[in-house]
N, C-alpha and C positions, 0 to 999 in steps of 0.2 A: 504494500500500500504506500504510493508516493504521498509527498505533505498534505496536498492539495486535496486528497481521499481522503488522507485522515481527519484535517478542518474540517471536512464537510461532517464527516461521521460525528466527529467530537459534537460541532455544536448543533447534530439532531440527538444527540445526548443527552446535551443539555438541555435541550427544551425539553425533553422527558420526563428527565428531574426535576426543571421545574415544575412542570404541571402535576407530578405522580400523587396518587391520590391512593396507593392501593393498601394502603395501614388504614384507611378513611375512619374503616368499622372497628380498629383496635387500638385507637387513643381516644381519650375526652379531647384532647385539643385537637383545631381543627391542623390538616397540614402543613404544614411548612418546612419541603426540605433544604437542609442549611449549608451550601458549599462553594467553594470561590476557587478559582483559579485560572489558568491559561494551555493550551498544549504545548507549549513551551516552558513550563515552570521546571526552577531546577531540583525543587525537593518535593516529596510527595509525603502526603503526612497523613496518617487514618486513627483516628479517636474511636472511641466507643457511639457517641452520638452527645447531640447538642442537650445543653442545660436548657431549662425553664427560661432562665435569663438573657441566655445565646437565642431563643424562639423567639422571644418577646422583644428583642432588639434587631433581633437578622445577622449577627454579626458573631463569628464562630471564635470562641475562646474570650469572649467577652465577659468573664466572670472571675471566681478567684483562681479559678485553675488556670484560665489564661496567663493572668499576671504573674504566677509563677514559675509557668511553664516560658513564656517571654522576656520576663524582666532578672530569672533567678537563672533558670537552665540554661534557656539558648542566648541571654543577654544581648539580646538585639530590640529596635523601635520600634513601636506598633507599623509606622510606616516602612519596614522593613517585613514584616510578619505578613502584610496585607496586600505586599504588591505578587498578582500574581504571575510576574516572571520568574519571579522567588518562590513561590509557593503556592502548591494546590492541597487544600486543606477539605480532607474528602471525612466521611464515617462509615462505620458499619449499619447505623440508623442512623439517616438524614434528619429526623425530627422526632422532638423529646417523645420519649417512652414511655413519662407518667412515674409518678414519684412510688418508691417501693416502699412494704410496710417499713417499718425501724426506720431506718435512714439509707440513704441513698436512692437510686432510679432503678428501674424497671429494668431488664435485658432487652436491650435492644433485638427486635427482630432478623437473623439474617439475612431473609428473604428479597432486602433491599439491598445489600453487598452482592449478593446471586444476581441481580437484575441489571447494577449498572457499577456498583466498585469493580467488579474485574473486567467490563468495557472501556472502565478509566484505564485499568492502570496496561492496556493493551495501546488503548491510543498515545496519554503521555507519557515524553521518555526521560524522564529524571534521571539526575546525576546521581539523589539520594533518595531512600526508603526510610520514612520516623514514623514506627508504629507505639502508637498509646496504650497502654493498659492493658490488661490481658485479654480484652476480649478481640483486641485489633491485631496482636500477639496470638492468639491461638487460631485466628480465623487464615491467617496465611501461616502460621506452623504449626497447624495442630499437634504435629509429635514431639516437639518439643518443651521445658516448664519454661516460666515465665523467666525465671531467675537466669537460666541458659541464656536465653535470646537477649537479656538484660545486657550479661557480660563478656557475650560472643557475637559480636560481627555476622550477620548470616549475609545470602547471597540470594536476588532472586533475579533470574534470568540476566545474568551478569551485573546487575544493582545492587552494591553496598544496602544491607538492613541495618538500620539500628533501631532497639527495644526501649521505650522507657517506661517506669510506672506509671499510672495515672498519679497527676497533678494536683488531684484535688486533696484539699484539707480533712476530709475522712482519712487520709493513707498516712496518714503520720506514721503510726504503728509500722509499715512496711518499710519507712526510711530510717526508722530510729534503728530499725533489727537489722538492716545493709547499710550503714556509714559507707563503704566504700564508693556506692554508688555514686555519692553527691562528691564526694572528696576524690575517687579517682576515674571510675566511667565518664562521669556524666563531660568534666573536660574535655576527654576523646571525643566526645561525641558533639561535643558543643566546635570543636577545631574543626570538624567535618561539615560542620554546618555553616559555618561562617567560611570556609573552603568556595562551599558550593555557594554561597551568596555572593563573592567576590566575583565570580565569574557571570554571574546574573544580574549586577547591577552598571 
């Protein structure tokens, strides 16, 4: 598929996504799925799915796990984060999932990763892979734990993977128990990212 194929395919894509309705019957909110980028973008980045917050704004990582995940981890500007030649910021559910009993959200359905994450990540060709949380982690390695892919490099059709935990202020607990992460991965992985944003700006 020359570029010119691809553009085209990409953004009947995207209008896809925009308009997809097919969770319609299994949220109380109505849909809104949440994702930004370019076929050119140099990093490819897959969360779990959008916050309450991220819905109600339109604007993906726009909560406190953004600010962590941008201002602590990858220490870059929102206007760095947001341009999408820099970055295509995709999930495994486009639109929040509804809050779970105790604390936290819902499992994202993956019915919506089946339907248009692996059309994305066939159209764009990223430098880098940054998967969030285990469930964006287990959905492209299932065989592998979290912790592996955390502190192993993986590889998918010749694109560097890097694994982080989820960002949000629930996960304290997982970072208190892996110091090394913030103190020696997360570095590597933060060099690779600002790598591939030098080249994309």
């Amino acid at each position: 598929m020359n570029k010119e194929e691809r553009l085209e395919s990409f953004e009947q894509l995207k209008t896809q996504l925009q308009h997809c309705r097919v969770c319609e019957n299994l949220m109380k909110d109505e849909p809104h799925p949440i994702f930004q980028g370019s076929l050119d973008s140099k990093i490819f980045q897959i969360s779990q799915a959008p916050s309450r917050r991220v819905m109600e704004t339109g604007l993906p990582f726009n909560d406190a796990s953004g600010k962590k995940l941008k201002q602590e981890w990858y220490q870059i500007t929102d206007e760095q984060f947001y341009d999408p030649r820099l970055f295509y910021i995709a999930s495994i559910a486009r639109c929040y999932p509804g809050k779970a009993k105790g604390s936290g959200d819902l499992r994202p359905p993956k019915h919506c990763a089946e339907l248009y994450l692996r059309r994305e990540l066939e159209l764009v060709q990223p430098q880098r892979i940054v998967l969030i949380g285990s469930y964006a982690a287990q959905w492209l390695f299932p065989e592998l734990s979290l912790e592996d892919l955390i502190f192993q490099t993986q590889d998918f059709r010749g694109i560097p993977v890097f694994t982080l935990p989820h960002p949000s202020p629930l996960n304290r607990k997982w970072l208190k128990d892996h110091p090394d992460f913030e103190l020696r991965r997360m570095p590597e992985i933060r060099a690779q990212i600002h790598a591939a944003i030098r080249k994309g700006e």
